[in-house]
Each structure stands twice: as C-alpha cells, then as structure tokens.
C-alpha positions as CSV (number, residue, x, y, z in Angstrom):
1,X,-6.4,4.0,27.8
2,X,-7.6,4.6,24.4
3,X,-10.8,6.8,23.7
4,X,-12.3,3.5,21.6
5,X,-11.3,0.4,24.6
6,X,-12.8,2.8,27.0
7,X,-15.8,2.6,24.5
8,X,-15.5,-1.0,23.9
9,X,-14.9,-1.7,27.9
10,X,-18.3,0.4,28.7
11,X,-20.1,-1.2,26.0
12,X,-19.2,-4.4,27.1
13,X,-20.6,-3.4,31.0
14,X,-24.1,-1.6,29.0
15,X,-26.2,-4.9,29.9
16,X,-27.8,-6.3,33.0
17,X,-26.0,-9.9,33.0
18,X,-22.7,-8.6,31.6
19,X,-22.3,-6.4,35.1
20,X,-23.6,-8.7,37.1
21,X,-20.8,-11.3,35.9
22,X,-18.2,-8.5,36.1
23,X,-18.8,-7.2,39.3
24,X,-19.3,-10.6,40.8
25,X,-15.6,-11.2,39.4
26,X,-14.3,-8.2,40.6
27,X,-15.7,-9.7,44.5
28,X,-14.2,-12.8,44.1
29,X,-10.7,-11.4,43.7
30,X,-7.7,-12.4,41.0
31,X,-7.6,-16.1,41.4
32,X,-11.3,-16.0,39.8
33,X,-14.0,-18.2,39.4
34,X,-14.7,-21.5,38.0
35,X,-17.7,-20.5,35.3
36,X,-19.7,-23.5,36.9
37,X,-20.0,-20.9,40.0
38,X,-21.0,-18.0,38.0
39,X,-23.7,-19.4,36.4
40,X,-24.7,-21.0,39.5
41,X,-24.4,-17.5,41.8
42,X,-26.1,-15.6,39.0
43,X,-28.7,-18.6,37.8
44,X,-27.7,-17.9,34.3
45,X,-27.5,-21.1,31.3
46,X,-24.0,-22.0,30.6
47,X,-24.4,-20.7,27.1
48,X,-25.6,-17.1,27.7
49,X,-22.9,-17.2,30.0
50,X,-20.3,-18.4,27.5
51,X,-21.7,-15.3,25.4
52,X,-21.5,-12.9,28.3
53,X,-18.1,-14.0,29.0
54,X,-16.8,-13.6,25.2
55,X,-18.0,-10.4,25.4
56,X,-16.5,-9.2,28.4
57,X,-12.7,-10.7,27.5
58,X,-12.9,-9.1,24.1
59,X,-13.4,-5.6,26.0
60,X,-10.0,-6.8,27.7
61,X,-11.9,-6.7,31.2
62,X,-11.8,-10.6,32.1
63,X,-9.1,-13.2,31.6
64,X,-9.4,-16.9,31.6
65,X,-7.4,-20.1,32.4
66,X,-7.6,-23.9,32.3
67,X,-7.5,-25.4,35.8
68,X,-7.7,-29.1,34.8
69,X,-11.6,-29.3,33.2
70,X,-12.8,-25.8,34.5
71,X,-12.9,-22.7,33.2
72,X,-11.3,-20.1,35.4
73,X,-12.8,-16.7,34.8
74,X,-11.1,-13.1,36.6
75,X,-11.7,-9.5,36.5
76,X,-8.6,-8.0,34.9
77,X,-8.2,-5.3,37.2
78,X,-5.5,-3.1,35.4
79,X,-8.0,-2.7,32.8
80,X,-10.8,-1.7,35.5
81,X,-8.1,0.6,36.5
82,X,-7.1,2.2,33.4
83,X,-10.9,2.8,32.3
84,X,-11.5,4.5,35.9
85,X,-8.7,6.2,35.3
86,X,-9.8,7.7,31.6
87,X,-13.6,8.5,33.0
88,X,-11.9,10.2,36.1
89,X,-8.4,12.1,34.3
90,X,-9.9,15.8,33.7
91,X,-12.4,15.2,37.1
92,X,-12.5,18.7,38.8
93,X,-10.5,20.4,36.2
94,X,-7.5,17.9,36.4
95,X,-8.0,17.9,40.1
96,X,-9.0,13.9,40.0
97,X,-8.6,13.6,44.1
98,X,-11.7,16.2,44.4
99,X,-13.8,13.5,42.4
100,X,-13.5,10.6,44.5
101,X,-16.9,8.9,45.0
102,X,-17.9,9.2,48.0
103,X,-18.4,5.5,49.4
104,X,-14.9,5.2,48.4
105,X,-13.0,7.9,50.8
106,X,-12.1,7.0,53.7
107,X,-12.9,7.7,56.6
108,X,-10.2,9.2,59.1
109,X,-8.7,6.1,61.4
110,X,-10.0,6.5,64.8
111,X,-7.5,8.0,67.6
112,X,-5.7,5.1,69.2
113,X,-6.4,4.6,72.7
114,X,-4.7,5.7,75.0
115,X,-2.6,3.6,76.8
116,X,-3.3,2.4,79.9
117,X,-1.5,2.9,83.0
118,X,-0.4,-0.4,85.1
119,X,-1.1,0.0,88.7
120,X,1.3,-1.3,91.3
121,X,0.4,-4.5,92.6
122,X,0.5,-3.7,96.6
C-alpha cells in the first residue's frame, strides 16, 4: 500500500461515525449491508450517512452495489488488509509475527479427549 492511501484510509477512519459505519461493515461480513440498516443500527440521518459513506469508498475501504432499490454497502477487506499490513510491515524490526495484538492470537486448541474405551457388554 502506498504511504498516501494508507493516509487517505486512516483519515477516512479519524471520526466517530466513520468507524462506527466501518467496523459495523466489517461485522456484517462481504455480502454487506443495505444503508437503510446502517442508519438504523447506528441511529444516524440518511444524509450524514450518505456523506460518511462517500468518504469511506473514496479511501477505497467500502464498496457498493445496487440490489434492486437498496443500496448495498461492504467493508472491502483487501484494503483493511493491505493497510494492516503497511502499519504492521517493519513491527519488531521486520519480525511482524512478534506484533500480533494480543486479542487476536490464538489460543492453543485444547488436547482432544481421549478416547474412550467400550466395555464388553456381558
């Protein structure tokens, strides 16, 4: 990613509503959300929203589509991606695995059980 999208992306993130659109995107997954729901989840006027939302595409961090007479809004993820990526590349002197935050390691996967003998019916 390039030093001024990563710029453009944070600016774009810099403001209370902006996030909360985003990251409310982001939960929702790739097929999106109709804006309708947005506004309603986040109690925000169709038209602040419409700003929000401007703002947020031209940063290249949401895409939309038509689906009949709603507006589809999604997270682009490969641009989340890509601007984790730039803030995180030189992490721990080019050691980026060291910087992981820490709610998102995982934790080890629990020893199976072990299995269980049958007992011979008598």
């Amino acid at each position: 990613m390039e030093k001024s999208n990563a710029v453009a992306a944070l600016a774009a993130l810099a403001q209370d509503n902006r996030l909360d659109v985003y990251r409310l995107l982001v939960q929702a997954g790739p097929d999106g959300l109709p804006a309708g729901q947005v506004a309603a989840a986040l109690k925000l006027a169709p038209n602040t929203l419409t700003f929000h939302f401007d703002r947020l595409r031209g940063a290249g961090l949401v895409s939309v589509r038509r689906d009949g007479r709603s507006m589809i809004y999604a997270a682009r993820y490969d641009t989340m991606n890509e601007l984790l990526g730039y803030l995180t590349e030189n992490c721990c002197q080019g050691r980026a695995g060291r910087c992981v935050p820490a709610r998102m390691k995982r934790a080890p996967a629990p020893a199976p059980a072990p299995a269980r003998r049958k007992e011979p019916v008598t």
